[in-house]
N, C-alpha and C positions, 0 to 999 in steps of 0.2 A: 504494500500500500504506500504510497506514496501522500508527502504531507508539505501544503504549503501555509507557510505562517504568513500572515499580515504585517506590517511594516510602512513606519513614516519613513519619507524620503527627509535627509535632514541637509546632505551636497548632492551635488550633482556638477562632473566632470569626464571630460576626456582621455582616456589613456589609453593612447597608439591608435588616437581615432577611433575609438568603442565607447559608447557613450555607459560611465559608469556612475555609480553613486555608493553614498553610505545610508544605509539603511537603519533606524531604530525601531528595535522590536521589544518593546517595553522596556528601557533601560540599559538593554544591550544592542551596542552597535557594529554592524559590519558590513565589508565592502558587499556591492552586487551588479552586476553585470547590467543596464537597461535598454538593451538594442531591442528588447522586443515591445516596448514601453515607449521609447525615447521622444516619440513624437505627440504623447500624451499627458505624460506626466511633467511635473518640476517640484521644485521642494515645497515639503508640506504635504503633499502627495500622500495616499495611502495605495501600496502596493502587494502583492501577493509573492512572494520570493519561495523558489523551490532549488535547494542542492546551487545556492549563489545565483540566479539570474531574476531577475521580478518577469513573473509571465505575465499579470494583468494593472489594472486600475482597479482599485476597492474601495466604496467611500467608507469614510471616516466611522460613522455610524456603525457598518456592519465590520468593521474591522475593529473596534473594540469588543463588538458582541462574542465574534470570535475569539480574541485573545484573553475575553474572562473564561470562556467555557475550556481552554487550554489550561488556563492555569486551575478550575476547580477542577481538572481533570490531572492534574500535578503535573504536566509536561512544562509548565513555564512558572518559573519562581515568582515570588512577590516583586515587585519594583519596591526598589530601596528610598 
C-alpha cells in the first residue's frame, strides 16, 4: 500500500532546472521534488508528497483532516 502524506509548501526552488521545494509536514521538514505540481502550486500551498515528489494540490482544509487522522492513528507525532 502505498501512502501519501499532506504537506505545506514552505520554499520553493530550482535545482539543475527541476522545480523543487521544502515541504512541512507538521513540524517536520523536507526537500521534495514539484515537476509534477510546479505549474500549480507556490508556497503556502498544501500538497500531497509520496517517496519525495508532491503528486497533487490538496486544500488546506482537507489536509489537516488528514494529518489529524494520521496522527490519532500514531503514524505522525505530536507537533512540538
Amino acid at each position: 500500500m502505498c501512502l501519501g502524506i499532506p504537506g505545506r509548501i514552505v520554499e520553493v526552488r530550482r535545482d539543475a532546472g527541476l522545480p523543487m521545494g521544502v515541504v512541512d509536514f507538521g513540524g517536520v521538514r523536507r526537500d521534495a521534488c514539484l515537476a509534477y505540481v510546479a505549474d500549480e502550486v507556490d508556497v503556502g500551498d498544501y500538497v500531497i508528497v509520496h517517496v519525495g515528489f508532491a503528486l497533487s494540490k490538496v486544500d488546506e482544509e482537507e489536509a489537516h483532516r488528514t494529518l489529524e487522522i494520521l496522527r490519532q492513528m500514531g503514524e505522525l507525532e505530536e507537533p512540538a
